[in-house]
N, C-alpha and C positions, 0 to 999 in steps of 0.2 A: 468083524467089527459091526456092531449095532448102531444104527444112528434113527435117531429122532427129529422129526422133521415134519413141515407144512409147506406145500408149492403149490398152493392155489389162495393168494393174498393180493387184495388189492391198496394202495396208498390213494392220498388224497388229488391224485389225477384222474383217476376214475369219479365220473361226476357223483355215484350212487355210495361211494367212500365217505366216510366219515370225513369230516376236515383233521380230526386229531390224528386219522390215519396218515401222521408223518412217517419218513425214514428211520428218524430213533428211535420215537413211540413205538414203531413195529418191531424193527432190531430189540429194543429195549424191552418189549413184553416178549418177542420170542428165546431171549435170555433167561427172565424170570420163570419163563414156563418149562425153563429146560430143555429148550432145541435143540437139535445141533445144526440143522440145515432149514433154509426158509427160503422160497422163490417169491418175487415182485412178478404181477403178471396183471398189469393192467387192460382195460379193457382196450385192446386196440391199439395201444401205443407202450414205448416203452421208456420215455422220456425224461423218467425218474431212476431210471436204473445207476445211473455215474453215480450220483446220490446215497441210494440205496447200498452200493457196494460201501460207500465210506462208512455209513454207518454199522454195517452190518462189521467191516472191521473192529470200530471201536466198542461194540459190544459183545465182541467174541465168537460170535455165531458163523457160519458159514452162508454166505448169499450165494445164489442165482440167480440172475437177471433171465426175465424173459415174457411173456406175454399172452393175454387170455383172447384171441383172435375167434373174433365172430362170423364165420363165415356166410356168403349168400342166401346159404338155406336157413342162416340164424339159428345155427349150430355154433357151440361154447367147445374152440380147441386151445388146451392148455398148452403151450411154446414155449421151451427152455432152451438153452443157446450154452457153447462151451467159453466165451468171453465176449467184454461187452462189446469189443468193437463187429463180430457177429451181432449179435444184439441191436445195436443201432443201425446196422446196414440194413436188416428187416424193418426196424421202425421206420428208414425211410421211405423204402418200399411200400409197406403196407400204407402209410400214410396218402398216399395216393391213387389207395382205392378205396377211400373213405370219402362217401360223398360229405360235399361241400354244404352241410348243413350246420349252420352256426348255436354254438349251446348256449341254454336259457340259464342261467344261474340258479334264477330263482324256479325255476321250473324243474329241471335235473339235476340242478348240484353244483358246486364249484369243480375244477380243472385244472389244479395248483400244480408249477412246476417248481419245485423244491432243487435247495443246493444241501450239502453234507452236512450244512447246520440247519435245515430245518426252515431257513429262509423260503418266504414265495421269491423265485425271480422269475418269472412268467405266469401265465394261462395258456390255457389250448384254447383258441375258439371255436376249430370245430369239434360239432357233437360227437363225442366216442363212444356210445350207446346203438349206434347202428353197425347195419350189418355191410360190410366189405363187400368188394364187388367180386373175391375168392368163392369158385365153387370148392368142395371141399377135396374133391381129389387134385385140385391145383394148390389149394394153401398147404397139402402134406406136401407138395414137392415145392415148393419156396421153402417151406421150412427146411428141407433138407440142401437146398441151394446155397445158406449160409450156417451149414454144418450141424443145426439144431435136429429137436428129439420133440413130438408131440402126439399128444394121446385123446382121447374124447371128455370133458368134463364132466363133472359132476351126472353121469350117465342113469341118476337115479332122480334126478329132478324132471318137474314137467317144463318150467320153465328152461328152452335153451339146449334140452338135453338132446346126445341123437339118437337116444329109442324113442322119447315123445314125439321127434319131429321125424324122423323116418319110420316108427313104427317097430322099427329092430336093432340089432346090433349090424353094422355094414362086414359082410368079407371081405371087402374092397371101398376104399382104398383098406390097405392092411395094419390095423392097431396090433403091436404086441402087448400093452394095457392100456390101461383104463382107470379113471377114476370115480370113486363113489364121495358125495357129500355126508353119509352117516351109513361109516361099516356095518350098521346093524341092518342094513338094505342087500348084504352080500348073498343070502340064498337065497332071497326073493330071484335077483337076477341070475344065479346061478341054477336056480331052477327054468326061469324062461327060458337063458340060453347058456345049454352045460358048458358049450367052448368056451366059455368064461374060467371055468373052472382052473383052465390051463392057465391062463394068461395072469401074470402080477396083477394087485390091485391098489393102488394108491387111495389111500383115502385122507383129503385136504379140508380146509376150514373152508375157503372160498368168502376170508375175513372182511367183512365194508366196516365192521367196527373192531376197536380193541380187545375186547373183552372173547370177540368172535376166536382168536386165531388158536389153534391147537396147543392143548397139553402136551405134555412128556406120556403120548398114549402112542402112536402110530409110528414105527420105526422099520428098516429093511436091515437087512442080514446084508454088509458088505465085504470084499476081500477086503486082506491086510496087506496094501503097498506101501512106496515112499509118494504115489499119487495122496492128492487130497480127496480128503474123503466126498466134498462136490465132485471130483473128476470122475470119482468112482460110479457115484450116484446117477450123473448124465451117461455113462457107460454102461451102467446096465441096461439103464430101459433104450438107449442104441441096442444093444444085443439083443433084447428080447423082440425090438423091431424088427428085424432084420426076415 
């Protein structure tokens, strides 16, 4: 089973999001663009995800709820979760290792907390632009404390990434992949470091606008169950963690 898919999207709770970065809008163009699978992975929080699963039903597609957690070193780890009440048990969590710095609007962005139609019913006040009080080999094992699967972001940018900010790929803590923000970056790093070679590569939009989110271009090779195809998808890259 082939599936097409982007898990690296942020909605309009992330301050550096677009505001049209709604739940439908994103559902809704990752529809048009022939997805099959899309993950919400806000910066820090996850507080649009209830949201985001309703829409993601009413336009067909398959959601995952889960979260783009910035850790102490201000390293980008992409966090997906097998359901949302996982999911929000981390967001409360993390949420309390975010310091208490109040966000500018006009300075970083709005913080919209949206319902399954698209409504604001909330803001976040605090800033979700900063970095967590998670060193990173303590945020892979939260993650794994509420049953989720995380890998290093966008691992070919300077900003955020963790070869710009550590210098290299880590043996430890242990990724079984990785993601790249533009597959055509894959031998560059797989010449830096061949153990790449082995490891899955996910490559995500890491969308703040609409236009940003992936084509019907990036897909993985899944088994054929009575699982859904989400389940299957969080179960590989578990497997290839391991």
């Amino acid at each position: 089973m082939k599936v097409f898919y982007d898990l690296h999207i942020h909605s309009t709770l992330s301050p550096c999001g677009d505001d049209d970065m709604t739940v439908n809008n994103i559902a809704g163009m990752a529809s048009l663009n022939g997805l099959d699978i899309i993950a919400l992975t806000d910066h820090n929080t996850a507080k649009n995800c209830p949201a985001f699963l309703e829409a993601c039903k009413k336009n067909g597609v398959f959601g995952i709820t889960g979260m783009e957690l910035t850790t102490a070193e201000e390293i980008h780890v992409v966090c997906l979760f097998p359901t949302l009440e996982d999911t929000m048990a981390f967001d409360e969590e993390v949420y309390s290792a975010i310091p208490n710095i109040k966000n500018r609007p006009d300075v970083f962005g709005n913080q919209f907390i949206l319902d399954g139609e698209d409504n604001v019913i909330g803001t976040e006040e605090k800033l979700l632009l900063t970095a967590t009080s998670y060193m990173l080999d303590d945020a892979v094992e939260l993650v794994k404390k509420y049953n989720g699967v995380c890998y290093p972001a966008h691992i070919d940018r300077e900003s955020n990434g963790i070869v710009s900010i550590l210098g290299a790929f880590p043996e430890s803590p242990y990724f079984g992949c990785y993601e790249l923000n533009d597959g055509n970056n894959r031998e560059e790093y797989e010449s830096r470091f061949p153990f790449l070679k082995e490891k899955p590569r996910l490559v995500s939009s890491d969308a703040h606008y609409l236009w940003n989110i992936n084509e019907r271009v990036n897909s993985l090779e899944l088994p054929e169950t009575d699982r859904s195809p989400r389940t299957e998808l969080l179960e590989f890259i578990r497997s290839v963690s391991k």
